[in-house]
mmJSON file of the N, C-alpha and C atoms, coordinates in Angstrom:
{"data_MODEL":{"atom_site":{
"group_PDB":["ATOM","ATOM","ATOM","ATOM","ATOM","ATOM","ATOM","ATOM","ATOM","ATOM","ATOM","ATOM","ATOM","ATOM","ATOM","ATOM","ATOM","ATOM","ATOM","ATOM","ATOM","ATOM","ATOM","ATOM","ATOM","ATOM","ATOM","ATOM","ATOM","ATOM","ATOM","ATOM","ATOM","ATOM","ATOM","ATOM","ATOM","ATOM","ATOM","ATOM","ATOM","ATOM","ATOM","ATOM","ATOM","ATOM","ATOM","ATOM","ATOM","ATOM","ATOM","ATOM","ATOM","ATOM","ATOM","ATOM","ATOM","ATOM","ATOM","ATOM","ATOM","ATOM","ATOM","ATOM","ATOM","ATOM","ATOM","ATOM","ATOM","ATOM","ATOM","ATOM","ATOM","ATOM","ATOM","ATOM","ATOM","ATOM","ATOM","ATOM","ATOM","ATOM","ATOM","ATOM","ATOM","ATOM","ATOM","ATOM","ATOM","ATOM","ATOM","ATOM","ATOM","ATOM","ATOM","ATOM","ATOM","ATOM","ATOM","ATOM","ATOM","ATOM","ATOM","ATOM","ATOM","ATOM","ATOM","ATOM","ATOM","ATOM","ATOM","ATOM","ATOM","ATOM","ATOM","ATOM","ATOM","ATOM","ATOM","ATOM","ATOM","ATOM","ATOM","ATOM","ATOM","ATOM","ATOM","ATOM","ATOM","ATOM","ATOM","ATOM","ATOM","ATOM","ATOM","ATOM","ATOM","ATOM","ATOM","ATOM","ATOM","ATOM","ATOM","ATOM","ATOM","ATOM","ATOM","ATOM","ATOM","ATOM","ATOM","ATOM","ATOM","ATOM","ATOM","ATOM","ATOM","ATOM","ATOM","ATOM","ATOM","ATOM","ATOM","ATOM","ATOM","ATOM","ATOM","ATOM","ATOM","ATOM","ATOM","ATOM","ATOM","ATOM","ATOM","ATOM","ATOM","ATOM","ATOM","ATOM","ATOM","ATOM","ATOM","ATOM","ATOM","ATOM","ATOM","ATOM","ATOM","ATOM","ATOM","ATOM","ATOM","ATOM","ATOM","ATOM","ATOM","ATOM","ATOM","ATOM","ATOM","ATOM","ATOM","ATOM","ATOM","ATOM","ATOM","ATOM","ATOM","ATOM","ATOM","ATOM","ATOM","ATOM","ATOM","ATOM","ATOM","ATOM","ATOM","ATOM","ATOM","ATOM","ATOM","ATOM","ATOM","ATOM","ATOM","ATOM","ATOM","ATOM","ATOM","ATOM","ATOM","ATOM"],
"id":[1,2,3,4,5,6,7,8,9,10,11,12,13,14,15,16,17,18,19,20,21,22,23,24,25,26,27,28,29,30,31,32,33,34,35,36,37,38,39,40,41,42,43,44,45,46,47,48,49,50,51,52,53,54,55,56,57,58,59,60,61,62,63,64,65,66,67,68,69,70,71,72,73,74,75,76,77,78,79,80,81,82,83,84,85,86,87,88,89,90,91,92,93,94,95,96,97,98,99,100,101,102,103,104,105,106,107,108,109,110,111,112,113,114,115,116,117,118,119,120,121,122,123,124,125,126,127,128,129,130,131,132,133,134,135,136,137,138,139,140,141,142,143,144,145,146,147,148,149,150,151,152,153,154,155,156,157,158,159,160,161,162,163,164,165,166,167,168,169,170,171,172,173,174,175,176,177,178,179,180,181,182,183,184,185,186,187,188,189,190,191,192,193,194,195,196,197,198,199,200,201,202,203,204,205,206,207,208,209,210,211,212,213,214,215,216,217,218,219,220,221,222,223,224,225,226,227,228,229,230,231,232,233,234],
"type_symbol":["N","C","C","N","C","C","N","C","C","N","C","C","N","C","C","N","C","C","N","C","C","N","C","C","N","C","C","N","C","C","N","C","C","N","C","C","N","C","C","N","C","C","N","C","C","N","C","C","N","C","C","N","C","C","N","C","C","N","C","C","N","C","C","N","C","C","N","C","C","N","C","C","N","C","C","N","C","C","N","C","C","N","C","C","N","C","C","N","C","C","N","C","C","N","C","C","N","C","C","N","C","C","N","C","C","N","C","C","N","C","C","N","C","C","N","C","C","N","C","C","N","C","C","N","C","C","N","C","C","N","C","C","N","C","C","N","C","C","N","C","C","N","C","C","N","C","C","N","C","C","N","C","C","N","C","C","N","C","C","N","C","C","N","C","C","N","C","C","N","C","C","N","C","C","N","C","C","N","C","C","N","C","C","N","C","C","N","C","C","N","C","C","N","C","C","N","C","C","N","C","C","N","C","C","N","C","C","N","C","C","N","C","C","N","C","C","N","C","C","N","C","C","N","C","C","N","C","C","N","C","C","N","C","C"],
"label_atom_id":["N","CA","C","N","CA","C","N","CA","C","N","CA","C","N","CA","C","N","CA","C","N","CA","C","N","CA","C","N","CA","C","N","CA","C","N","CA","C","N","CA","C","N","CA","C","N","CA","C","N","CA","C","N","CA","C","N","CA","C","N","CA","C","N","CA","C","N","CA","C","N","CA","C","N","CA","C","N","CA","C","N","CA","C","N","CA","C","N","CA","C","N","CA","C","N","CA","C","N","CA","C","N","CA","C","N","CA","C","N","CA","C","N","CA","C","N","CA","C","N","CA","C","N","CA","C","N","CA","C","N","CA","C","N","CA","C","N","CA","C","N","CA","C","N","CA","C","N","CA","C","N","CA","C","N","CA","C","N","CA","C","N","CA","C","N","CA","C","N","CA","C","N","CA","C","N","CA","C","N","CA","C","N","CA","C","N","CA","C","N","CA","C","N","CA","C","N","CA","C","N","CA","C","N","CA","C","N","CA","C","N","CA","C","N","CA","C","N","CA","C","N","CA","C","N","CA","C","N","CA","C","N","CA","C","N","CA","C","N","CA","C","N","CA","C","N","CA","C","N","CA","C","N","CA","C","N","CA","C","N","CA","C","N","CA","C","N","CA","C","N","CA","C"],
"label_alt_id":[null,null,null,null,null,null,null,null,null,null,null,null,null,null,null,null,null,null,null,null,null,null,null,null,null,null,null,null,null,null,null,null,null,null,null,null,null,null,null,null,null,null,null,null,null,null,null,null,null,null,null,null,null,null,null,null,null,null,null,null,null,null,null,null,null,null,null,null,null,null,null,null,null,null,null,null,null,null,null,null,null,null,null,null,null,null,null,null,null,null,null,null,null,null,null,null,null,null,null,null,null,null,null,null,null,null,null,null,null,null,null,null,null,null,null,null,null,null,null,null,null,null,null,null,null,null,null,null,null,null,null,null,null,null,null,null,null,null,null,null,null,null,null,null,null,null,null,null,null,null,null,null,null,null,null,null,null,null,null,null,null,null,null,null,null,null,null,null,null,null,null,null,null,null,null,null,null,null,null,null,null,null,null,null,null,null,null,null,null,null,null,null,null,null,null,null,null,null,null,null,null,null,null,null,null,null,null,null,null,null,null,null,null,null,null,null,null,null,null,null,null,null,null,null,null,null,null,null,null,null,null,null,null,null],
"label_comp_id":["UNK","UNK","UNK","UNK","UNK","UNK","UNK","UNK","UNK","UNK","UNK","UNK","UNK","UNK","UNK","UNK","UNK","UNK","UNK","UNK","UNK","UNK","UNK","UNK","UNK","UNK","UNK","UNK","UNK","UNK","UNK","UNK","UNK","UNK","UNK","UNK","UNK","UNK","UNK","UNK","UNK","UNK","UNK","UNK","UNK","UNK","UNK","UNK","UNK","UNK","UNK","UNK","UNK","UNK","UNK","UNK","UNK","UNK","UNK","UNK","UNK","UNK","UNK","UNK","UNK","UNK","UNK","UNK","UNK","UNK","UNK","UNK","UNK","UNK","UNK","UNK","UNK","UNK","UNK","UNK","UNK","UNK","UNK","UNK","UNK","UNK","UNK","UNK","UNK","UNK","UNK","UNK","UNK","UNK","UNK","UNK","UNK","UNK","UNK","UNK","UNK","UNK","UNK","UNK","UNK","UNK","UNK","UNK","UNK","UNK","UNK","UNK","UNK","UNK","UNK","UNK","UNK","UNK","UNK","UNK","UNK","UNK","UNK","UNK","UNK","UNK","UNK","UNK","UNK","UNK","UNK","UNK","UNK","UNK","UNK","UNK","UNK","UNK","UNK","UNK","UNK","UNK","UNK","UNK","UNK","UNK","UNK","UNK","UNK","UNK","UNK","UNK","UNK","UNK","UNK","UNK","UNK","UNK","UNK","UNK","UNK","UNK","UNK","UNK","UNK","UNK","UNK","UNK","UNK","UNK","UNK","UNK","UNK","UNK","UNK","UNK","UNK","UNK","UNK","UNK","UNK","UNK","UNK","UNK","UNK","UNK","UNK","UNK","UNK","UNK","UNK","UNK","UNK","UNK","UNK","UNK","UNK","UNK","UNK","UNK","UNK","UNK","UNK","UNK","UNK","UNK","UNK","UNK","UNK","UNK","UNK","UNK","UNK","UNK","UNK","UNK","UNK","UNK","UNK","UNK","UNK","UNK","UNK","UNK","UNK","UNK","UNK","UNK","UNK","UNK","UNK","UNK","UNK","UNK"],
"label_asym_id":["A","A","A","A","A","A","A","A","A","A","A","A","A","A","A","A","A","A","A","A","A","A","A","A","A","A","A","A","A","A","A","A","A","A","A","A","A","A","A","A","A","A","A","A","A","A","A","A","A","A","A","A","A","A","A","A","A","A","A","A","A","A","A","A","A","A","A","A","A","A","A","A","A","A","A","A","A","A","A","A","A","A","A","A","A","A","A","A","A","A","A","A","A","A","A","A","A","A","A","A","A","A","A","A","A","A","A","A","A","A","A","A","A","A","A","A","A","A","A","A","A","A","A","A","A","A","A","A","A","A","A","A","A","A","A","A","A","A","A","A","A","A","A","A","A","A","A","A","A","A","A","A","A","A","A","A","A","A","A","A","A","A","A","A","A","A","A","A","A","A","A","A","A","A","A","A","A","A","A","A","A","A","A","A","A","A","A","A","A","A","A","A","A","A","A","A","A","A","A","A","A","A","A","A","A","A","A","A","A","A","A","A","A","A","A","A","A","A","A","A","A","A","A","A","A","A","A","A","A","A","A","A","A","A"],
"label_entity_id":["1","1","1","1","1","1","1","1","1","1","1","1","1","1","1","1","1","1","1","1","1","1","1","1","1","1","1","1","1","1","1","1","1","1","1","1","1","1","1","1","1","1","1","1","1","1","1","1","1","1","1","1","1","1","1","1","1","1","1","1","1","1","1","1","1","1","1","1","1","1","1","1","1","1","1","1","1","1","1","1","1","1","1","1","1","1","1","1","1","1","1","1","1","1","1","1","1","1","1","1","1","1","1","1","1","1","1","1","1","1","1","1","1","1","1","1","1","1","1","1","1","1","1","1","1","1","1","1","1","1","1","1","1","1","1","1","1","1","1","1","1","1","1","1","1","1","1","1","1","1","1","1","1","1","1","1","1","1","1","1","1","1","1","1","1","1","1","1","1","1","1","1","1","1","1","1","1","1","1","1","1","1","1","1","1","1","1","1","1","1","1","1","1","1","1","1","1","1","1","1","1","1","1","1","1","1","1","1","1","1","1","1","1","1","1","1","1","1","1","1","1","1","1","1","1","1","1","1","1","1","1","1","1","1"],
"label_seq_id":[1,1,1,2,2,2,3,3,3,4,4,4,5,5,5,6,6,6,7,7,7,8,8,8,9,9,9,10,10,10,11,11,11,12,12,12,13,13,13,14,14,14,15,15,15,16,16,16,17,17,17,18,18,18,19,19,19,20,20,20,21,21,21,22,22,22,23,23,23,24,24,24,25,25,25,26,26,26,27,27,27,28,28,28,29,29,29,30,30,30,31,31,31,32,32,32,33,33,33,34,34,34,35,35,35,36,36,36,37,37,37,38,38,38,39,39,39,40,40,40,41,41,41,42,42,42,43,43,43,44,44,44,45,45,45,46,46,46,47,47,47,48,48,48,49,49,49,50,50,50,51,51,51,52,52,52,53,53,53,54,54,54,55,55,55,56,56,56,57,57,57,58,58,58,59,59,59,60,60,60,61,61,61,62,62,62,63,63,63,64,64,64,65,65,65,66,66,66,67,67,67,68,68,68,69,69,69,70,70,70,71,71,71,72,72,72,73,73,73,74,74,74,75,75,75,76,76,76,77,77,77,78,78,78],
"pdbx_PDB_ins_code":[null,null,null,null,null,null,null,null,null,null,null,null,null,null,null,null,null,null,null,null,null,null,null,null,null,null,null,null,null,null,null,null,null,null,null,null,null,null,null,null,null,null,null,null,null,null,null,null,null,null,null,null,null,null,null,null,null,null,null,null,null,null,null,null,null,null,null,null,null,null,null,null,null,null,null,null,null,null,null,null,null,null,null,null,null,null,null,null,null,null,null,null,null,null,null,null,null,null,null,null,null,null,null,null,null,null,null,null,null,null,null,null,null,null,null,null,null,null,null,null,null,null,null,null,null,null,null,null,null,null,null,null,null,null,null,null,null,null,null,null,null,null,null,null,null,null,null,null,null,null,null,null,null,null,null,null,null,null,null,null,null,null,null,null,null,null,null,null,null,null,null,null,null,null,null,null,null,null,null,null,null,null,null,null,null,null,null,null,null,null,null,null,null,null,null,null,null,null,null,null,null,null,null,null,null,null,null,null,null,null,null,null,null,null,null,null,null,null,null,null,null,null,null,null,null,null,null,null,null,null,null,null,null,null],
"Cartn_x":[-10.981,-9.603,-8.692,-7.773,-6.855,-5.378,-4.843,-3.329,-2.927,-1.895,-1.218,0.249,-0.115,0.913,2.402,2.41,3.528,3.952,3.056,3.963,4.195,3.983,4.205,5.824,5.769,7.141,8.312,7.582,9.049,9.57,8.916,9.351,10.596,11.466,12.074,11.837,12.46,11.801,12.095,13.083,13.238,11.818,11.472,10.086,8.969,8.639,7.904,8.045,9.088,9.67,9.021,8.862,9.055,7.214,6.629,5.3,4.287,5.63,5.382,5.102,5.684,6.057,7.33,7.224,8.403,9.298,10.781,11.342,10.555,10.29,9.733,8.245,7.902,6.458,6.738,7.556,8.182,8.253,9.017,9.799,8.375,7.08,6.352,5.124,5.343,4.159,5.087,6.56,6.992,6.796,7.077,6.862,5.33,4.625,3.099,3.07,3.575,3.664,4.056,5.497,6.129,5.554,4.521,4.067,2.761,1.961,1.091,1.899,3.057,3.798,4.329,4.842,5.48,4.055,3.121,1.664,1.682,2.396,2.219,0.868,0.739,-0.918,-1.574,-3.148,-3.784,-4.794,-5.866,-7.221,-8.056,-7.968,-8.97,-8.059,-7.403,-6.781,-7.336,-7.397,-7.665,-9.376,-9.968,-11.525,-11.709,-10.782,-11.358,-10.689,-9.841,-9.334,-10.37,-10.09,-10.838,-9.951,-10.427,-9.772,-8.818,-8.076,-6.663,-5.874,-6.295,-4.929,-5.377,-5.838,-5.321,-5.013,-5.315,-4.51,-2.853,-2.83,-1.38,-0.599,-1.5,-0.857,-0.818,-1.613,-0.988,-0.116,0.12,0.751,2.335,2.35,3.612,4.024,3.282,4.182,4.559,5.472,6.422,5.727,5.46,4.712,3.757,2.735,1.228,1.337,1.105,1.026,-0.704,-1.423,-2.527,-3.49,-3.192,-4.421,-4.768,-4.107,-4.202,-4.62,-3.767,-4.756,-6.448,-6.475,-7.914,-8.442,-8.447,-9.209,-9.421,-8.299,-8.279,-9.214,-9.226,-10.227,-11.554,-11.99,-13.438,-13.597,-12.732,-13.451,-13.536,-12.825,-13.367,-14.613,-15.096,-16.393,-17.53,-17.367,-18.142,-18.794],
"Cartn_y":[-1.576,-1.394,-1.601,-0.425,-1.009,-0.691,-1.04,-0.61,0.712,1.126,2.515,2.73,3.22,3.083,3.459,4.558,4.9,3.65,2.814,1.935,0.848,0.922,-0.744,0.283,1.243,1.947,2.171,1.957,2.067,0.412,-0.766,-1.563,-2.034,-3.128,-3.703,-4.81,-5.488,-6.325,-7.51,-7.814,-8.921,-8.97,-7.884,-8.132,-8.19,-8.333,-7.829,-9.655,-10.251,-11.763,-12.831,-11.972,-12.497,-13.116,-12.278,-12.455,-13.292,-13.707,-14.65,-13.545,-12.862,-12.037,-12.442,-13.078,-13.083,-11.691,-12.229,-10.46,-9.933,-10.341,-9.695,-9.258,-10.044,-9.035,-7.814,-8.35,-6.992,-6.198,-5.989,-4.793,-4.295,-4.812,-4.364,-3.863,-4.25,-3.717,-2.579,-2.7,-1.52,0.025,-0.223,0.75,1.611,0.577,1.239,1.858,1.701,2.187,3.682,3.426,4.638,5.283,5.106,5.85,6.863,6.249,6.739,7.944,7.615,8.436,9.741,9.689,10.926,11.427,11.096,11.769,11.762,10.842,10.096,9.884,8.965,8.07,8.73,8.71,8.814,8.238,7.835,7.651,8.399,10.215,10.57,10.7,11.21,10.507,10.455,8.822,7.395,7.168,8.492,7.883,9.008,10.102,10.949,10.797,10.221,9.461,9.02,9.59,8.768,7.489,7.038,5.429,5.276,6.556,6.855,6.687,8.328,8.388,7.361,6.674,5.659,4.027,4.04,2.66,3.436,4.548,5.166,5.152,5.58,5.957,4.377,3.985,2.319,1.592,1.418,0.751,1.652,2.859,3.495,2.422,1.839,1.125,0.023,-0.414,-1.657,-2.556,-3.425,-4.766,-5.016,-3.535,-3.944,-3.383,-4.639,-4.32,-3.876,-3.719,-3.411,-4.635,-5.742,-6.744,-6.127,-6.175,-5.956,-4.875,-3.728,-2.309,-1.699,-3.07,-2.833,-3.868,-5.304,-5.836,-4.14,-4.116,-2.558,-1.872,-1.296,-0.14,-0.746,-2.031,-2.891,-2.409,-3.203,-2.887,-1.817,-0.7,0.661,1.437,0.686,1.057,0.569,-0.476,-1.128,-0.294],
"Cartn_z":[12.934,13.359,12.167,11.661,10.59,11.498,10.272,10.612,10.419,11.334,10.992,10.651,9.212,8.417,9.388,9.816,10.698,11.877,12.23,12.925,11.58,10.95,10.132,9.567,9.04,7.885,9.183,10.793,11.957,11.833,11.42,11.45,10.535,10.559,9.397,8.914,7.509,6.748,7.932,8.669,9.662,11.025,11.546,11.876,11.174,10.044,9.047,8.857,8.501,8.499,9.329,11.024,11.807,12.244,11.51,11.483,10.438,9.56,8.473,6.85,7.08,5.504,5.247,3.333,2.626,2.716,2.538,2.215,0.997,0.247,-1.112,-0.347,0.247,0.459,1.875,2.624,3.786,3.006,1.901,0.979,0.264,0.392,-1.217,0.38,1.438,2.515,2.918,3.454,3.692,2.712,1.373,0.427,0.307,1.024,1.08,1.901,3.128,4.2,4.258,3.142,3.025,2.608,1.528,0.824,1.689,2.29,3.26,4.319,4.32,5.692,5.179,4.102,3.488,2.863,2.075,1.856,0.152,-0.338,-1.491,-2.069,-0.421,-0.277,0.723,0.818,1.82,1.554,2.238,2.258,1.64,2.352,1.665,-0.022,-0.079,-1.921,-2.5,-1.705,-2.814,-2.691,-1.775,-2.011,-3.187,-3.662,-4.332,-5.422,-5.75,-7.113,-8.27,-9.673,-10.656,-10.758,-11.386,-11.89,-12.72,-13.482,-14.086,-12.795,-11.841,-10.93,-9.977,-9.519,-8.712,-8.755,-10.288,-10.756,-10.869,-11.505,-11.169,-10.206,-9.074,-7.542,-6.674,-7.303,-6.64,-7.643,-8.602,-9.643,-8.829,-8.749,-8.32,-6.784,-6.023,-5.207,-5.584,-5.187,-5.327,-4.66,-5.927,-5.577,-6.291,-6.52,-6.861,-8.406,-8.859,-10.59,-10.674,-12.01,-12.384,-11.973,-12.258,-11.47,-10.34,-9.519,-7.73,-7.877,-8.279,-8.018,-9.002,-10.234,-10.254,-9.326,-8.558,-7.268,-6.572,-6.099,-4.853,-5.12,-6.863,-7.579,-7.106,-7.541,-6.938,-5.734,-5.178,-3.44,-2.807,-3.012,-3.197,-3.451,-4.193,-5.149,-4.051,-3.427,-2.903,-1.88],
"occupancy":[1.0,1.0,1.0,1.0,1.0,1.0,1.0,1.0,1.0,1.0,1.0,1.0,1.0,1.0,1.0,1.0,1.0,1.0,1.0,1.0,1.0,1.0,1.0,1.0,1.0,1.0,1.0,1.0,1.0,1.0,1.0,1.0,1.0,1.0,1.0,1.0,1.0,1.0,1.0,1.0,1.0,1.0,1.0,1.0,1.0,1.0,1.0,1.0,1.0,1.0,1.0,1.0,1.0,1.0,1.0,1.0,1.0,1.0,1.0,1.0,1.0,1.0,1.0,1.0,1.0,1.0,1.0,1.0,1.0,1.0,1.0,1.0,1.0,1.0,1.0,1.0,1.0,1.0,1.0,1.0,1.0,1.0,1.0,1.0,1.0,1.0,1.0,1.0,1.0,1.0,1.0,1.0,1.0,1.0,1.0,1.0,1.0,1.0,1.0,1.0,1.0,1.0,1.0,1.0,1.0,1.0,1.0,1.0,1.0,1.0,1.0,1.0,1.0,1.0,1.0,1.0,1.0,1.0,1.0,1.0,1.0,1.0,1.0,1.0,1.0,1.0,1.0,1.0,1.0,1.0,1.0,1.0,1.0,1.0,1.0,1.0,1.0,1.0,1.0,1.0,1.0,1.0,1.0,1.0,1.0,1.0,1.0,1.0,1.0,1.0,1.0,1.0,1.0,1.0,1.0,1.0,1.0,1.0,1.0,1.0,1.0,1.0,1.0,1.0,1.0,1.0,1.0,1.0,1.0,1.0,1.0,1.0,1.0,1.0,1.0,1.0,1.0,1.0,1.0,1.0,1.0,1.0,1.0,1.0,1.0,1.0,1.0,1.0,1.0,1.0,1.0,1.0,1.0,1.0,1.0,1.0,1.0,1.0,1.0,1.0,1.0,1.0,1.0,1.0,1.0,1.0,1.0,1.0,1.0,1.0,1.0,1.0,1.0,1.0,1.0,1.0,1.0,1.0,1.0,1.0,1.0,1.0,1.0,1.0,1.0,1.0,1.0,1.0,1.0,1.0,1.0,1.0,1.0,1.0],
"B_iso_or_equiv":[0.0,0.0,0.0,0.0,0.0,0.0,0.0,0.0,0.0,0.0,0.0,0.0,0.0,0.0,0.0,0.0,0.0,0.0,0.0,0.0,0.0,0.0,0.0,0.0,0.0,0.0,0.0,0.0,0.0,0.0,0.0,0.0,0.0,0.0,0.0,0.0,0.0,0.0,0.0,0.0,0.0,0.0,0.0,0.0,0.0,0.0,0.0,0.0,0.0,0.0,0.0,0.0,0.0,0.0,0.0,0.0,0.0,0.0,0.0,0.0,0.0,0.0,0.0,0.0,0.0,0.0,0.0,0.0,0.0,0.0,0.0,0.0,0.0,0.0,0.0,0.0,0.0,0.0,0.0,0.0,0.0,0.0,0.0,0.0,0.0,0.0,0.0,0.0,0.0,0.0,0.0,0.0,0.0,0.0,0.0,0.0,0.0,0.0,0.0,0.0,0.0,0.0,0.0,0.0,0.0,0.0,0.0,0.0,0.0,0.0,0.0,0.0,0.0,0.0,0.0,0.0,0.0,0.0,0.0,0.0,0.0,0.0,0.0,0.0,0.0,0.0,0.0,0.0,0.0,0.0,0.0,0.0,0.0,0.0,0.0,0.0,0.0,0.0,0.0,0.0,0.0,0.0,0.0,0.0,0.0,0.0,0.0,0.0,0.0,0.0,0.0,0.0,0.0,0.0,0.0,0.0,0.0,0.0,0.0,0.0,0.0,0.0,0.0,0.0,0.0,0.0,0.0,0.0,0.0,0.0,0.0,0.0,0.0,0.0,0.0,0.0,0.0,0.0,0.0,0.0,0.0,0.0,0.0,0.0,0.0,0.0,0.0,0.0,0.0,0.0,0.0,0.0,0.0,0.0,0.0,0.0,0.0,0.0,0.0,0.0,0.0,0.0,0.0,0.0,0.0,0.0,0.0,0.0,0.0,0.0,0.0,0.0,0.0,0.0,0.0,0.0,0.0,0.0,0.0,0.0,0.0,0.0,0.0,0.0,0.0,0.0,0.0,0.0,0.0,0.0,0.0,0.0,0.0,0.0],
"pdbx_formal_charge":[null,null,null,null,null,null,null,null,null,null,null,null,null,null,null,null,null,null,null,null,null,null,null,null,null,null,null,null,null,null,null,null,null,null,null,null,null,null,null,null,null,null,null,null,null,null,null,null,null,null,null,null,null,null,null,null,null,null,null,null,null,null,null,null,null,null,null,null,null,null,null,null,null,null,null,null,null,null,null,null,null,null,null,null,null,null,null,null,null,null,null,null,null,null,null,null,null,null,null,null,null,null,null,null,null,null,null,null,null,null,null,null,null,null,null,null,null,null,null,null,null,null,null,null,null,null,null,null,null,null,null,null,null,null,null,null,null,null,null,null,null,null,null,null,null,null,null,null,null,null,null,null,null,null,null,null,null,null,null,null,null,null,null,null,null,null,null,null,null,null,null,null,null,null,null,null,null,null,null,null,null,null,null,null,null,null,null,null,null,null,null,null,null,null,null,null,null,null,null,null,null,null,null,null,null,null,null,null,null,null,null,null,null,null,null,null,null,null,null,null,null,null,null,null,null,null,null,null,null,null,null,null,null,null],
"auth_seq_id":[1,1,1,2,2,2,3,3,3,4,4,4,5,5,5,6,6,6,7,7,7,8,8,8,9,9,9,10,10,10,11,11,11,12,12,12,13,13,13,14,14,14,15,15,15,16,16,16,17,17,17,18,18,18,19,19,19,20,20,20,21,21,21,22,22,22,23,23,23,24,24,24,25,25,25,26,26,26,27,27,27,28,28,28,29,29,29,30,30,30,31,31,31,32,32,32,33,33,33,34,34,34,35,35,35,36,36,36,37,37,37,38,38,38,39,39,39,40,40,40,41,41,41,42,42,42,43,43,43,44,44,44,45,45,45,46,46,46,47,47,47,48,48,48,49,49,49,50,50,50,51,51,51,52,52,52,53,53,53,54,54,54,55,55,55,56,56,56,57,57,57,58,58,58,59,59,59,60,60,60,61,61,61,62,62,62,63,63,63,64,64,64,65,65,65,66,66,66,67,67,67,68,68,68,69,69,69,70,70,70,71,71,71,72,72,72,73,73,73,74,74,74,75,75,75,76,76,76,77,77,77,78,78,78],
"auth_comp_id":["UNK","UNK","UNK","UNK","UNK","UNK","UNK","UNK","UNK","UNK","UNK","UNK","UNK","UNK","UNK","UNK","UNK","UNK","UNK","UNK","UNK","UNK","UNK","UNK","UNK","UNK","UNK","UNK","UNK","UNK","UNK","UNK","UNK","UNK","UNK","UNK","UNK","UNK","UNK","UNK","UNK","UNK","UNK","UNK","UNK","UNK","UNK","UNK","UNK","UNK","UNK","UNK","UNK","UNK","UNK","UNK","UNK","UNK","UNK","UNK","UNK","UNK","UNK","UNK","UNK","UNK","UNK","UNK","UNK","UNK","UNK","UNK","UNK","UNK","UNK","UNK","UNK","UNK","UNK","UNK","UNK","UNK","UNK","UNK","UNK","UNK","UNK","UNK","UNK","UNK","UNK","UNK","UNK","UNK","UNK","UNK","UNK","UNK","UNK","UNK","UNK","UNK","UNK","UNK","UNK","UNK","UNK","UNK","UNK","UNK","UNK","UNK","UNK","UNK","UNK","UNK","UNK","UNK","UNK","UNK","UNK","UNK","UNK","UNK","UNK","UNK","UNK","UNK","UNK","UNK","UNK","UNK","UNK","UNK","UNK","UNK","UNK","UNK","UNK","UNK","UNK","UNK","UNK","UNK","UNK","UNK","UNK","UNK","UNK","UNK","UNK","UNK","UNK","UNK","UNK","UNK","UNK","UNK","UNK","UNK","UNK","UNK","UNK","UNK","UNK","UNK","UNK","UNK","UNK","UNK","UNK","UNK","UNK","UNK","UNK","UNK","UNK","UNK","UNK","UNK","UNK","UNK","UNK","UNK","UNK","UNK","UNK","UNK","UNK","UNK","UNK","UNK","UNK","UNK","UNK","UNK","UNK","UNK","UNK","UNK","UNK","UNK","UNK","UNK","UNK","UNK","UNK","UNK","UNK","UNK","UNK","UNK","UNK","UNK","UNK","UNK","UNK","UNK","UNK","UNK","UNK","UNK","UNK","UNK","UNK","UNK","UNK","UNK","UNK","UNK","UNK","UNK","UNK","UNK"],
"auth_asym_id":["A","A","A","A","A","A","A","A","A","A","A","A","A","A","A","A","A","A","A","A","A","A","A","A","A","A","A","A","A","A","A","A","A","A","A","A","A","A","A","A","A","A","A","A","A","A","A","A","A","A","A","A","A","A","A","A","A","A","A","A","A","A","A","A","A","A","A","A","A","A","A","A","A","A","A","A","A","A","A","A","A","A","A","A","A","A","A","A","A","A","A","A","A","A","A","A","A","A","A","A","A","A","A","A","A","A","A","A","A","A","A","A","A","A","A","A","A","A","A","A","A","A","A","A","A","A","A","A","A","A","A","A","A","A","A","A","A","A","A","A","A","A","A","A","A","A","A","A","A","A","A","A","A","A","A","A","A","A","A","A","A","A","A","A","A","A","A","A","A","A","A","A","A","A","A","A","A","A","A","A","A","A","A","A","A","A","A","A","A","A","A","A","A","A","A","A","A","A","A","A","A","A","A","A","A","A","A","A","A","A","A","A","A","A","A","A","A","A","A","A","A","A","A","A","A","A","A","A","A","A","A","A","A","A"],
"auth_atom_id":["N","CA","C","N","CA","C","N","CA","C","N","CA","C","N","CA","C","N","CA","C","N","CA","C","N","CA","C","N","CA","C","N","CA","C","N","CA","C","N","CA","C","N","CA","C","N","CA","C","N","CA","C","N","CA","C","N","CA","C","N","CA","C","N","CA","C","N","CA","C","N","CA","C","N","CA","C","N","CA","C","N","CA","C","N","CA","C","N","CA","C","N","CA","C","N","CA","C","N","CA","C","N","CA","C","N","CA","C","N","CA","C","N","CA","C","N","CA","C","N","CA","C","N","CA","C","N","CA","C","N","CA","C","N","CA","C","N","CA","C","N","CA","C","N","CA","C","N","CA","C","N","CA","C","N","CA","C","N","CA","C","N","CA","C","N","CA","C","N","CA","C","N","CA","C","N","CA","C","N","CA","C","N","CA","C","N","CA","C","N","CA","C","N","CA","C","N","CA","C","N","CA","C","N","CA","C","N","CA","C","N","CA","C","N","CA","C","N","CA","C","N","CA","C","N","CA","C","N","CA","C","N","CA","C","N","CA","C","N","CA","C","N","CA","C","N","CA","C","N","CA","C","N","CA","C","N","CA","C","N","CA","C","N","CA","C","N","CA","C","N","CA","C"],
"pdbx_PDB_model_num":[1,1,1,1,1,1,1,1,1,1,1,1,1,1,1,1,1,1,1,1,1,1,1,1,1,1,1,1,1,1,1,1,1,1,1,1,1,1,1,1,1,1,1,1,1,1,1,1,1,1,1,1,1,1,1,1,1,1,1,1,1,1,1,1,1,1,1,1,1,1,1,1,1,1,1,1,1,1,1,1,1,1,1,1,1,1,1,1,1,1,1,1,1,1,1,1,1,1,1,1,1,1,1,1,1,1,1,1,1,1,1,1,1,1,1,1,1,1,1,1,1,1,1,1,1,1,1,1,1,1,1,1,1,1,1,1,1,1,1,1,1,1,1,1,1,1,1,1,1,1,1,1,1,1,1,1,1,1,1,1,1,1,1,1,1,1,1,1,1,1,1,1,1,1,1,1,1,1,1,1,1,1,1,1,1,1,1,1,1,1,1,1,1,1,1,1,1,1,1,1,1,1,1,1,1,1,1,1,1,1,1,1,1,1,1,1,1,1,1,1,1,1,1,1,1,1,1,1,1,1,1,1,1,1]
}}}
């Protein structure tokens, strides 16, 4: 069971709050969100991504610097 991006990007950072997210992290989960909804991001994508474009295509959301999106790149692999 995951989440779907389209209900998390209908929410705002005050429910996003309300569930125990900082505003700084509402604002950096919303942007992912966004990104999945307009087609920025997708799944299949990011399974067919080399390891340039998708430290790119995640480094492009707000929040996730290069640490986090090479963890992400790992568990991917897995």
């Amino acid at each position: 069971m995951g989440v779907c991006p389209d209900a998390v990007h209908s929410l705002n950072e005050d429910s996003l709050r309300e569930v125990g997210l900082s505003y700084r992290k509402a604002s950096y989960v919303l942007d992912l969100a966004a990104h999945f909804v307009d087609g920025r991001l997708s799944t299949p994508q990011i399974m067919n991504m080399n390891d340039t474009e998708l430290l790119q295509s995640l480094t492009a959301v707000h929040g996730i610097g290069k640490l986090l999106a090479k963890i992400q790149q790992d568990l991917i692999l897995l």
